[in-house]
N, C-alpha and C positions, 0 to 999 in steps of 0.2 A: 109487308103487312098492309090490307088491305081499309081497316078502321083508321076512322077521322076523330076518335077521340077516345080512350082506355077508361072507361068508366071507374072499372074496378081499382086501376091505380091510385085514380083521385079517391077513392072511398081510402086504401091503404094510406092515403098523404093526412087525409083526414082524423083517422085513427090514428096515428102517430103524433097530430097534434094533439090532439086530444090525452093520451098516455103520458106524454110528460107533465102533464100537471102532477101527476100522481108524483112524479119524482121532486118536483118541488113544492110537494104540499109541506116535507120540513122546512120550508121558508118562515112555516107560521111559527116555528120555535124562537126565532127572534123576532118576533112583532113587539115587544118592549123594549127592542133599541141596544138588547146583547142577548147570544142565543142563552138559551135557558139550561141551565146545568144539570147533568146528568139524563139532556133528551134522547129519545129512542125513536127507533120507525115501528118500532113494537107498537107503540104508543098510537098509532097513525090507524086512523078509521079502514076496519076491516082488511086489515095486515094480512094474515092468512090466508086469504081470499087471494088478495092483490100483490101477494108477496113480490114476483118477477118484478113488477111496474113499480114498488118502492125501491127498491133495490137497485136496480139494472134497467128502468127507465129513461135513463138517459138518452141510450142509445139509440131512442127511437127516432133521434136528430139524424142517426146515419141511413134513414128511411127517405129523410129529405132529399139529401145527395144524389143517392141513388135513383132514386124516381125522376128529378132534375136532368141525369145523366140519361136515362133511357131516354126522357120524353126529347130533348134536348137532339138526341143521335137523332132519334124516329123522325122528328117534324124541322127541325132545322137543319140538318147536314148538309142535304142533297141544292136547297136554296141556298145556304150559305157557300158551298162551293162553287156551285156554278155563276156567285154573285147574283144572283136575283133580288137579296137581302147584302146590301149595304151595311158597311158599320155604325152609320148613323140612324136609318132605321132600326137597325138589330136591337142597339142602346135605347130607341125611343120606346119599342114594344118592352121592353125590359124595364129600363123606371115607371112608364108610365102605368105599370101592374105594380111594380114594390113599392115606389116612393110615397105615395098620396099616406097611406096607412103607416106608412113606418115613422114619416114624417111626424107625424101626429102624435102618436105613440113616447115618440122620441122627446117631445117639447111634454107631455103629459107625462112621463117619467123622472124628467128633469127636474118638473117642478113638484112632485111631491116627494122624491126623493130629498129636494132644500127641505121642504116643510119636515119632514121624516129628521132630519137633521138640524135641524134647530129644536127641533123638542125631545131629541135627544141624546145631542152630540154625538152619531153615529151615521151612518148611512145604512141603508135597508138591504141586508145578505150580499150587492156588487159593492165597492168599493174605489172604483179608478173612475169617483166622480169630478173630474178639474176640467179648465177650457183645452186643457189639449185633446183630451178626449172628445169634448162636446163636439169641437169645429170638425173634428177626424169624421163623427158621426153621421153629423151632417153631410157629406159629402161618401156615406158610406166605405171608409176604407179601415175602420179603424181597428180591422186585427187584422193587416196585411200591409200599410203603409205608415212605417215599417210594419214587421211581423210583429204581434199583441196579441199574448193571450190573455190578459186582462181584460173582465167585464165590466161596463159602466151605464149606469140608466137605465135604458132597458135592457138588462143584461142579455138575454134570451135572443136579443137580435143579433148578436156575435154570429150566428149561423146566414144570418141576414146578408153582412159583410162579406163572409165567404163565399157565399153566392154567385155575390156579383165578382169575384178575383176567378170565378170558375169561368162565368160565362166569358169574359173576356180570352182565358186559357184556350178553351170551347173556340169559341172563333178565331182567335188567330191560328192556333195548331190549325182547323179546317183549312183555313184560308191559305198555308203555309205548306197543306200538304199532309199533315200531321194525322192522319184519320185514319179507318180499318181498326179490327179487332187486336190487330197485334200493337198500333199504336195505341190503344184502350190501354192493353194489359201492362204494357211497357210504363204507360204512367200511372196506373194504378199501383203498382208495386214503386216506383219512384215515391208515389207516394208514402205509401206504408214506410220506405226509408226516410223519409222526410219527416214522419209522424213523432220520432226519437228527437228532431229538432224543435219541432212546432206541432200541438199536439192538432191542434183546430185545423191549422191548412191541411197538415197530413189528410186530418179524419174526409177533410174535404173533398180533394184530390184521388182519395182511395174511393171512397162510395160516388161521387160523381163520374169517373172513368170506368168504375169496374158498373157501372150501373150501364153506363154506354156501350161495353164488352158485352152484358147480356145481353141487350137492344139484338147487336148481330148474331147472338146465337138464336134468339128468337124468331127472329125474320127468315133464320134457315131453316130453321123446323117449321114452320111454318108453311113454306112451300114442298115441305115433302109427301109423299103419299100416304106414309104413316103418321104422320103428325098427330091425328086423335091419340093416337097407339103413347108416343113421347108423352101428350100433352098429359095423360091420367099420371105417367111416371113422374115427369115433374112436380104434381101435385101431392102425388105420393111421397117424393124425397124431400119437399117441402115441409110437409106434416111433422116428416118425422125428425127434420131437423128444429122445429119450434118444440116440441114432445122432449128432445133433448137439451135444447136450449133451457128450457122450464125445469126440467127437472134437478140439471144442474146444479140450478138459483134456488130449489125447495132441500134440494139434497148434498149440494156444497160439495159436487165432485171433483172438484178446483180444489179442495184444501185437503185432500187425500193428504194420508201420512206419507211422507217424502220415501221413508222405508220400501213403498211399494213401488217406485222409480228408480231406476237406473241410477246412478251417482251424478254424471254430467247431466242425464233431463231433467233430476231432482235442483240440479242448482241452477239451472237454467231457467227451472220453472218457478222457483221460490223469487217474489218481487216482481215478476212478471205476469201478474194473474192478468190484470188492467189490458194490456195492450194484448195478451192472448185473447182473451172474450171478447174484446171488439174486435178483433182480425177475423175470427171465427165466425162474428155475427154477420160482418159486411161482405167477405169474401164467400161464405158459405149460404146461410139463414137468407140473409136479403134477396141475394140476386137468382135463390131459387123461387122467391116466392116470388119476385116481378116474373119470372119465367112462369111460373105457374099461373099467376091470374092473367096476365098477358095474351098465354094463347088458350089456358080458358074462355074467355071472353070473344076472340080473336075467329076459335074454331067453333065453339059450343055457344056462344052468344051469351042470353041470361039478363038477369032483371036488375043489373049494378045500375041502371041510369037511373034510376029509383032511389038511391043513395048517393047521388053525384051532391046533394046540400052538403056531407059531410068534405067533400074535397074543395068544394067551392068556398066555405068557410074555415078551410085547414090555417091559411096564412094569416086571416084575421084573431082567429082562438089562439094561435100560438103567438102572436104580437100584443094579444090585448090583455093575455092572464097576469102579464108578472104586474104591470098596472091598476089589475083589479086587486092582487095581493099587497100591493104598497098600499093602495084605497082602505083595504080594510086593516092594514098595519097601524093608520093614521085612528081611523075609528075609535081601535082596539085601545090606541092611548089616551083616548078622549074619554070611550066610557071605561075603562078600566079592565077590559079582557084580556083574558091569558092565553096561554097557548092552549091548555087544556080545551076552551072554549070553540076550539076550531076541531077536535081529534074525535068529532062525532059524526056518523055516515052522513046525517040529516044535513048536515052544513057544508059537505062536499057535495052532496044531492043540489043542494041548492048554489053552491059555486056553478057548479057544471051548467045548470039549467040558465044562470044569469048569462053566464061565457057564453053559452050557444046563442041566447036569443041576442048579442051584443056582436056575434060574429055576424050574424046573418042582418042585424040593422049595418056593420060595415061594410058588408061585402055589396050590401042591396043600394045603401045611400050613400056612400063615401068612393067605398072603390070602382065600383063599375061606373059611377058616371066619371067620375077622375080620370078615370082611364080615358074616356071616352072624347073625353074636354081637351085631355093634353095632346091626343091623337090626332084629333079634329083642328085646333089650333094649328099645330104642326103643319099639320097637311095644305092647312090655309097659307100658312107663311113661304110652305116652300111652293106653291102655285102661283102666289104673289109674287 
């Protein structure tokens, strides 16, 4: 692949942050310190609309992954193999983009989750708030050293931690030899068995490797002579797998009477809805559609660099919401608001517009010079 940077992907990474709000906007059923009985997503500002994203939002963390994984293959492989990129460089480029913001985030969570809990013996939707957690946090491991799928503080960053267990995976498989498509595929499916133990690393290990397995299908199409010819099909099969992904979640083809099933797929299928739609999403949905904007972009060009704010603030919106939602939890028990008080488009409208403009003062004034200070330091210390 010939492009120095996938516009449209960061617009996807963007989007995806952005979508999970929608999945925790029932966070605000407990803003008085126990969820509220008898709450609904029925209930939840323009439901019908936004059915897919209350329901099955979640999964827009397994966008993260994967995108991680392609970009990860695309721009690092080749220098991480041939050691051009050391592991201490590797590591410095790496915290010196996460940590400045998650840090912050993390000490901003901390503490209003105490106040959140002193006013009213509870903890705000995570729960595994103690120092074992905290210091784990700190140091980024804390749903992989040991393995924890408990969230604490800022809950949301759990994807955070996995991250960094990927990229280290990432580098030393490279380093070790570990690389190509069929290495991809090999631990993306490890993963997927893994997901039955650990549901986070699975989810991890599946959309970061099978994201890296598209990378080289794309790069091969890519150089072929028909490639426009592929590039419309991929788009096409993309379409039609969000079309059916959607419909699914408005039409609940998942919960077909078992009658219409086979005996053994009937009982295979009952209690396993969970891990089927996410297999489906990341193995199928995802890695067509980075295939799809990938060499869109790639062959056809287009005007994504236009929406690169959306990717550039991906990491800060998705660090900074659950923060803004403990912020207004605290409010909510100050002036006396309910959860009804939040289940109105106008106040999602205005969530969203604060998030953005909070992403883009982090991304402008916190992370990019951070970045820039830690980089520069470095660089000094090791010249010295």
């Amino acid at each position: 692949m010939t492009a120095k940077r996938l516009y449209s992907l960061d617009v996807l990474r963007g989007v995806a942050a952005l979508a999970i709000i929608f999945w925790h906007w029932q966070h605000f059923f407990g803003i008085r310190g126990t969820w509220q009985a008898g709450w609904s997503r029925l209930q939840e500002p323009g439901y019908a609309l936004f059915k897919p994203l209350f329901e099955e939002g979640w999964v827009a963390v397994d966008i993260f992954f994967a995108v991680s994984g392609f970009v990860f293959f695309w721009l690092y492989l080749e220098p991480v193999r041939r050691r051009e990129i050391g592991a201490g460089k590797f590591a410095l480029q790496r915290v010196s983009r996460l940590y400045p913001l998650y840090f912050v985030t993390l000490l901003a969570a901390a503490a209003l989750e105490l106040a959140f809990h002193r006013a009213t013996g509870n903890w705000f939707v995570f729960d595994a708030n103690d120092w074992s957690h905290f210091v784990k946090s700190i140091f980024l491991v804390q749903q992989w050293l040991p393995p924890d799928e408990l969230q604490s503080f800022n809950g949301p960053a759990w994807a955070v931690s996995i991250e960094v267990l990927l990229y280290i995976v990432f580098f030393a498989g490279v380093r070790f030899g570990l690389r190509g498509p069929l290495a991809c595929v090999a631990l993306a499916v490890a993963g997927a068995v893994y997901f039955f133990h650990d549901g986070q690393i699975g989810r991890g290990v599946m959309g970061f490797f099978w994201g890296g397995a598209t990378y080289y299908v794309v790069d091969a199409i890519a150089r072929r002579p028909d490639a426009r010819f592929l590039a419309r099909g991929f788009a096409l099969a993309a379409f039609s797998a969000w079309a059916i992904a959607i419909a699914d979640i408005y039409l609940s083809f998942h919960n077909a009477p078992i009658s219409a099933l086979p005996f053994e797929a009937a009982r295979f299928t009952i209690g396993y809805e969970y891990p089927i739609f996410l297999m489906a999403f990341i193995f199928v949905v995802v890695p067509l559609t980075l295939a799809a904007l990938a060499l869109h972009e790639e062959l056809f060009g287009g005007a994504w660099s236009r929406y690169t704010l959306l990717g550039d603030i991906s990491y800060s919106t998705y660090l900074i919401h659950f923060p803004m939602q403990l912020t207004l939890a605290l409010l909510a028990l100050h002036f006396g608001w309910m959860p009804a008080d939040f289940m109105h488009g106008y106040v999602m409208i205005a969530f969203y517009a604060v998030l953005i403009g909070l992403g883009w003062a982090s991304y402008t004034f916190l992370e990019r010079p951070a970045q820039a200070f830690i980089r520069g330091k470095m660089h000094t210390l090791a010249a010295a």
